[in-house]
N, C-alpha and C positions, 0 to 999 in steps of 0.2 A: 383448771377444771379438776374437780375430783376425782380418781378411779373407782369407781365400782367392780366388784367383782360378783358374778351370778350367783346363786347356789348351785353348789354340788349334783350330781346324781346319782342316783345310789339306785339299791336291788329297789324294783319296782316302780323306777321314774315312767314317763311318757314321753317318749320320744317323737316330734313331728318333722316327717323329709319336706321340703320343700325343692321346686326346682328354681332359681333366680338366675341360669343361667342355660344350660343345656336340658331338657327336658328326660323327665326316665322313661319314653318311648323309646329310646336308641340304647335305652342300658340293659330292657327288658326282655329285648325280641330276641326267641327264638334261643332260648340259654336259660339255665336254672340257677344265673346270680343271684336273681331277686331272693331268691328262697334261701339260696346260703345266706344273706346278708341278715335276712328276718334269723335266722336258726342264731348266729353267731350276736346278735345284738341282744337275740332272749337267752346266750347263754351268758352275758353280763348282766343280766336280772331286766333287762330295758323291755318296756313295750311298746311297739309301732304302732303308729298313723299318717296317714299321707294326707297332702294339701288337695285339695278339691280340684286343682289343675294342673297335677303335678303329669300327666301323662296330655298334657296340651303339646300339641307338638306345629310348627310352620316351616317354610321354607328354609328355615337355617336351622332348624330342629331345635327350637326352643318356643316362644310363646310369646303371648300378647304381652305390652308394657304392667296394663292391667290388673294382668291374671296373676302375674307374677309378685305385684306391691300385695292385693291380695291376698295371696298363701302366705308373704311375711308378715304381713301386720297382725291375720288370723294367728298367725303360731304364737306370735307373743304376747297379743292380749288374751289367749286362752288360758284359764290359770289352771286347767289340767298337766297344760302341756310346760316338762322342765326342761327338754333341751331341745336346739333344731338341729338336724343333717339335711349339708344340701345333697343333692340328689348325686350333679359331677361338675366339673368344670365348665369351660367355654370360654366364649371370647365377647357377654353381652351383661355383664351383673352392673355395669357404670353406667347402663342406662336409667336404673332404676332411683338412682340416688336423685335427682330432683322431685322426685313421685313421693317419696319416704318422710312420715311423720317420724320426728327422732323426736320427738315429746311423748308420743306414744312407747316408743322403742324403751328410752331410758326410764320410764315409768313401769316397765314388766322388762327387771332385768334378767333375762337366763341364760341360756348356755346355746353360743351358737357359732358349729365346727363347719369345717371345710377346708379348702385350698386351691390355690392357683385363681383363677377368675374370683375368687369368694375374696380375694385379696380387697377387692375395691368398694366390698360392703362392710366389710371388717373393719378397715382400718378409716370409713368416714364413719361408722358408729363410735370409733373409739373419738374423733376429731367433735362429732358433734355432742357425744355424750359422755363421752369418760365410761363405758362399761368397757368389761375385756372380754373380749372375743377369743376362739381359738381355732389356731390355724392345726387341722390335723384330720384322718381319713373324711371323706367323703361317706355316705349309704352305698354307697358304691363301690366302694374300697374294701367293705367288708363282705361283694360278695366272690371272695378268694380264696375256693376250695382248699387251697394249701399254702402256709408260708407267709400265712396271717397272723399269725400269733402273735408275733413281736409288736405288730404293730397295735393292734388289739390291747395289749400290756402297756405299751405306752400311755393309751388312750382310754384305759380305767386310772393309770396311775394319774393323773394329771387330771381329769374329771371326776372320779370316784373317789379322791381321798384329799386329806387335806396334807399331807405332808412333803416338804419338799423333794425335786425328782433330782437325783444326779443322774447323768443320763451317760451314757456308756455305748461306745462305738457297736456296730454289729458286727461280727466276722462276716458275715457273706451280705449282698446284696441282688437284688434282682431288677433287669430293664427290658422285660418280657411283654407280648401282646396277651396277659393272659385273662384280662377279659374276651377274648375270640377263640384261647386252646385252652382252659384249664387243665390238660393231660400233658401237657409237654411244655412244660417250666425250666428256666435256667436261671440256676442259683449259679452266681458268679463270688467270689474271695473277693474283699475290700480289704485295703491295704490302712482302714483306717480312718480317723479325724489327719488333716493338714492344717500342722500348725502353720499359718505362713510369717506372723509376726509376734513376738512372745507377750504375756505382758496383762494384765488384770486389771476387770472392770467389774462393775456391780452398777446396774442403770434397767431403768423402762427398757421390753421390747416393744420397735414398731418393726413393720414389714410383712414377709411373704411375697408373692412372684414378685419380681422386682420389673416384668414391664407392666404386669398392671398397676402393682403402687403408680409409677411412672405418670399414669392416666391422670392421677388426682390432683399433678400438680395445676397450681394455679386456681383451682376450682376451690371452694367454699369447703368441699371434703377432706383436704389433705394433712392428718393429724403431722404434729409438729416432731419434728427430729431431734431437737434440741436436748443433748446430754442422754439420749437415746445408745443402746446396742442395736443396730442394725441384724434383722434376721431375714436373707437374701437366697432365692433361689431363681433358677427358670427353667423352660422346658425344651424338648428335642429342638426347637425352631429357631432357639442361640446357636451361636458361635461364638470365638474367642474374639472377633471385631462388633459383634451386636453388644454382648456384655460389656466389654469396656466403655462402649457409648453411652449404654443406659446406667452405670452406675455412675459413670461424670456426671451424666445428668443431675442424679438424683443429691448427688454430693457437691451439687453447683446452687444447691436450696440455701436461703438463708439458715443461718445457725448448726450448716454441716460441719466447719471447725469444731462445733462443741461433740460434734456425734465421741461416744467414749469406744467403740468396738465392732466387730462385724464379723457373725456370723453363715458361712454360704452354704447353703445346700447341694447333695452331690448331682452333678449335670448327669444328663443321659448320656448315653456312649455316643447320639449320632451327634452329641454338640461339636464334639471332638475337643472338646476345653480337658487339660492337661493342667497338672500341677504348676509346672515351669511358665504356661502361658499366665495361672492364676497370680503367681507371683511377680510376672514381670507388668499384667496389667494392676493391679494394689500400688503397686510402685509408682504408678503414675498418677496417682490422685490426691492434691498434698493433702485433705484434711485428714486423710490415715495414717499421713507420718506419724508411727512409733505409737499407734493405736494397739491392741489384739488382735490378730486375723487368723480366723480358723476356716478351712473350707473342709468338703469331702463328709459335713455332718449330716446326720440321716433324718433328713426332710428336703420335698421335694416333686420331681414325675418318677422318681425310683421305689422301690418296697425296700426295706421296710421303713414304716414312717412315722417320724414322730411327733408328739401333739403338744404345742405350745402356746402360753396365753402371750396373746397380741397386746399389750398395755399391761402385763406382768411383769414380772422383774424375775432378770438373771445373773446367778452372778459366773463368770467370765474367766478363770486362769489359766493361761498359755505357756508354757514351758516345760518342765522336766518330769510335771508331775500334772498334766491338762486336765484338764474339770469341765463341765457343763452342769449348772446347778439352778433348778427354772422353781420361782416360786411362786403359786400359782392360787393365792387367797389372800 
């Protein structure tokens, strides 16, 4: 299959939020995110519109199967609209994927970010059409009165311009509730990228959260591995025995041998995943013998965050002199 890549966005695109997984009733109430996020998206030149049911909300605080194919299919066939944000995560965007016209999809190709749950619509757009999607802030992510910035830069570099990103460790990080305090933020020191295995690649990325990938095995959506950079994260609700499982999983897929690299994202604090546990679980999985492995990179449920094309290519070198280098047209 071919890659496509969207067009760009630039000062004065149209921006459409969608929700395809948790609804923005829960992101809205009672807080002035919304409004930083609109402020911080027109200070990137972008202008906003929301999906017709983007505030549908039900007992799991998300919405009808419906409502949800809906808002996506309107965002894409609208030729106003040049890129979509989902609204935030959740745990229900694999619903949708039998619902989903991807003839429709790959016929209005644009630009469409998220993370974590957004995993499982991402990467069967890329499986059933070859466009590249990108995994990076949420609408939601931007509304972060402070300690946005970074992430922000990331997410023009990488959608605003056409030139490749080298992407460069943060000093500090943040694993704050600060959608609920925006006054009382803890920037903590990172100690850095972890290199765990030396060694250079240049391949396709597939991935993001690594238990929703996990979802698509087996099903009709699950874009292929094969000679792939693996780009892997998850959230507070791992541990050092849930990861190790789910990445056997994932590397128990045909044509995981050919996988060339593997990217991780840095865990929250309450995963309790440590460098020493990351290294002795990689060790156990043979098709990463003497692969690149780098973890502690900044994407993820942490700030700051960086925005990557899912069916882009990276290129990968681990050693004396580390690189991250995402090209992303």
């Amino acid at each position: 299959m071919v890659v496509q890549f969207p067009a760009k966005l630039r000062s004065g695109s149209h921006v459409r939020v969608i929700a395809p997984a948790r609804s923005r009733a829960i992101v809205s109430a009672g807080n002035d995110n919304a409004a930083i996020a609109e402020r911080r998206l027109a200070e990137l030149g972008l202008t906003v519109s929301y999906a017709d049911n983007v505030d549908e909300t039900d007992r799991y605080h998300s919405s009808s199967i419906a409502s949800r194919v809906a808002d996506l299919h309107a965002a894409f066939v609208d030729p106003s609209v040049a890129g979509i944000l989902t609204v935030i995560g959740g745990y229900n965007s694999n619903e949708l994927l039998p619902h989903l016209d991807f003839d429709l999809i790959g016929a209005n190709p644009k630009i469409l970010c998220g993370y974590s749950d957004i995993t499982a619509l991402q990467n069967a757009i890329l499986a059933r059409t070859g466009l590249v999607t990108y995994s990076g802030p949420h609408w939601s992510t931007f509304g972060m009165r402070h300690l946005g910035d970074t992430t922000s830069s990331w997410f023009q570099q990488v959608l605003m311009t056409h030139e490749p990103v080298d992407l460069k460790p943060s000093p500090w990080f943040t694993d704050d509730a600060w959608y609920a305090d925006q006054d009382h933020r803890t920037q903590l020191p990172s100690d850095g990228w972890w290199p765990l295995q030396p060694g250079a690649a240049e391949a396709q990325i597939v991935g993001g959260n690594l238990g929703t990938l996990n979802l698509l095995q087996g099903t009709p959506w699950m874009p292929s591995i094969r000679d792939a950079v693996l780009f892997l994260e998850d959230d507070e609700l791992t541990n050092p025995v849930e990861f190790r499982r789910d990445l056997h999983s994932l590397l128990q897929l045909p044509d995981a041998d050919t996988v060339r690299g593997l990217v991780i994202g840095r865990f929250q604090i309450a995963s309790g995943m440590a460098r020493d546990d990351l290294e002795a679980i990689v060790a156990t999985v043979p098709p990463l013998a003497g692969k690149p492995i780098v973890a502690n990179v900044d994407f993820g449920h942490t700030n700051p965050l960086i925005t990557f094309p899912i069916g882009g290519h990276v290129e990968l070198h681990l050693g004396s002199d580390t690189r991250i280098t995402l090209t992303h047209h």
